[in-house]
FIMAR-590685 format. One record per residue: x, y, z of N, C-alpha, C, O in turn. Coordinates in steps of 0.1 Angstrom, whole numbers, plus 5000, padded with zeros to 4 digits. Atoms other than C-alpha are relative to their C-alpha. Layout:
<sites>
XYZXYZXYZXYZ...
</sites>
This chain:
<sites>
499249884997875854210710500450084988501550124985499949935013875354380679500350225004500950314998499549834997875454760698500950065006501150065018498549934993878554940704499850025017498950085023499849994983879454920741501050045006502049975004498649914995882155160760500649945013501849955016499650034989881955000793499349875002498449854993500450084996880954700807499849925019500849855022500349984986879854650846499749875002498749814998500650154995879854320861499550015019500050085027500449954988878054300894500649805007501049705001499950174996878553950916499849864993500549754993500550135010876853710895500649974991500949864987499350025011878753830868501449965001502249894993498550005001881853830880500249855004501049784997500550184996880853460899500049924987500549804988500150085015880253330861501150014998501849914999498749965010883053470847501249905007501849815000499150074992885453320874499449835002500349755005500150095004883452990869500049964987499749844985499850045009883952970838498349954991498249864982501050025008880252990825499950034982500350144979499849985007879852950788499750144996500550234993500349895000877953200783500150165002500250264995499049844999879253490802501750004993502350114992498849995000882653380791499850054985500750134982500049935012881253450750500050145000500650224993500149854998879953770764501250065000501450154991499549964994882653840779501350014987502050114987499549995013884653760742499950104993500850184988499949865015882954000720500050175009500350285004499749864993882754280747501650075002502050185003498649945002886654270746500449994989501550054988499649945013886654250706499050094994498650094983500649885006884454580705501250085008501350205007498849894991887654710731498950105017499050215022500749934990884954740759500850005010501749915010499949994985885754830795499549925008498349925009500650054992885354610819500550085013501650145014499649954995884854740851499449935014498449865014500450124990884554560885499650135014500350235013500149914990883054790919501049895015500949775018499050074989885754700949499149915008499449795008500850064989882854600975499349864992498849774998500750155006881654310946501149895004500749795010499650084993884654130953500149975018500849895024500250074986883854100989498649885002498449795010501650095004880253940976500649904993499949804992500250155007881753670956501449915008501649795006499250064990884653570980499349895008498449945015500250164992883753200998500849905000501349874989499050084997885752941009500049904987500949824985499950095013884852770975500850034987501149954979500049885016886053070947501549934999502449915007498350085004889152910930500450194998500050284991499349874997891453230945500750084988500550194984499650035013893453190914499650074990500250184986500749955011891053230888499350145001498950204991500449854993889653560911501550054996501250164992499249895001892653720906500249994992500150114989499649985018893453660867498650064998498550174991501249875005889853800865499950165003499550254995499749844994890554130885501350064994501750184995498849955006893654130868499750054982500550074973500550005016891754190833498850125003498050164994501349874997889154480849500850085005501950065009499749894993889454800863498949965012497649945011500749974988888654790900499450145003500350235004500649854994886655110911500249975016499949865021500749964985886655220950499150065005499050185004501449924993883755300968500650145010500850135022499649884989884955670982498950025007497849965005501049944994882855851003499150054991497950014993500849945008881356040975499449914993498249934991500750105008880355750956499049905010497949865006501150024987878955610990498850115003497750065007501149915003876755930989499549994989498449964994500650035010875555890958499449894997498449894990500950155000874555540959498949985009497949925007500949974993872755630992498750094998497750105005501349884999870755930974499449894984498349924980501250105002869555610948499449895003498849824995500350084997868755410966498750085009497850005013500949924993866355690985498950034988497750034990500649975008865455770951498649944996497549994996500450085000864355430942499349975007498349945001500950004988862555380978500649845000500149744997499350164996864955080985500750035014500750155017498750014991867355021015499949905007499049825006499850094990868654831042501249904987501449904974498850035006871854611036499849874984500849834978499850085013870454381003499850064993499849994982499649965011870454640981501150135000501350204990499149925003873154870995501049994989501150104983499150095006876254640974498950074987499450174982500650005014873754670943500250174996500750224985499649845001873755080949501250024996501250074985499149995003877155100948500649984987501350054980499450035018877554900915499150064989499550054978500449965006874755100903500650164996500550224985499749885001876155440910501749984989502050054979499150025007879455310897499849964983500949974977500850035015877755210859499950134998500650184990500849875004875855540861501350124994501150214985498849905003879355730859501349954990502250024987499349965007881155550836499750024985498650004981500449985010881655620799499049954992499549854988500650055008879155520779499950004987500450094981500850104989877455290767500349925004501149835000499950144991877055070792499449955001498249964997501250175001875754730800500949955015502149965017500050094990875654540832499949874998499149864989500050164995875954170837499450015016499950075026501149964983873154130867499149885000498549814992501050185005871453830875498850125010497850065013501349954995868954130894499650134993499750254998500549905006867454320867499550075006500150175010501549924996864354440880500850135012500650255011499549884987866654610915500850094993500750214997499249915008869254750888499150074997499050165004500649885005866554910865499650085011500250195010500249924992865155070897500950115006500550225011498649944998868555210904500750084989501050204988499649945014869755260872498850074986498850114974500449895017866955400853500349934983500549814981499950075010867255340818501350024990501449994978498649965002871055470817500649904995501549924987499050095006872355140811499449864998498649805004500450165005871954810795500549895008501649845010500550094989870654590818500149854992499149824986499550195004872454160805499649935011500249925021500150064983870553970830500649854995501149824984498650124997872453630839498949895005499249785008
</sites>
C-alpha cells in the first residue's frame, strides 16, 4: 500500500472480513487509516452481509468507523446505466452496481476491497483500484 489513497470502498466481502476479523483485511484496513483514508460502506452492502451468524456487535463498531452512503434514486440510475454499459444485469450484479457507482463518485484515489474483481473492473473501468480478497 505504497500509493496514496483518498477513499477506500469495501463491498460485502470486505466488509464480511473486516467484521471477522481477517488478518489481512484488518492490516489493510491499518495503513488505509494511517494514510487518513476514507472508508466508505454503500447502505444496500449491509443488507448482503447480514445472517443469522454476523456477530451484530462487531457490524455495528464497523459501520461505526465508515461512512454509510444511500442508494437514492439518482444513484440507482446511475448504477442501472453501468450495468447497461457493461452488458450485465439481473439481481447478482445489481448490489455490485451500486457499490460500483458509489466508488466511481467518490474522491479520489480509490480502491475497493472486492473478492469480485473481474465484475468490478467491468463496472468500474479502470477508475479505481481494484484489492481483490
Amino acid at each position: 500500500m505504497n500509493h496514496r489513497i483518498e477513499t477506500v470502498v469495501l463491498d460485502s466481502q470486505g466488509l464480511s472480513a473486516w467484521i471477522s476479523q481477517d488478518r489481512e483485511v484488518l492490516a489493510m484496513i491499518r495503513s488505509f487509516h494511517s494514510m487518513a483514508a476514507d472508508l466508505v460502506v454503500c447502505s444496500n452492502t449491509i443488507v448482503e452481509v447480514m445472517h443469522a451468524r454476523v456477530n451484530t456487535a462487531r457490524l455495528n463498531w464497523a459501520l461505526s468507523q465508515v461512512k454509510v452512503e444511500a442508494v437514492t434514486e439518482q444513484a440507482a440510475r446511475a448504477a442501472a446505466g453501468l450495468l447497461k454499459e457493461a452488458g450485465l444485469h439481473g439481481h447478482k450484479h445489481a448490489i455490485d452496481a451500486t457499490v460500483a457507482e458509489l466508488a466511481l463518485r467518490q474522491p479520489g484515489p480509490v480502491a475497493m476491497l472486492t473478492s469480485d474483481v473481474d465484475g468490478m473492473a467491468k463496472l468500474c473501468g479502470s477508475h479505481v483500484r481494484l484489492i481483490a480478497l
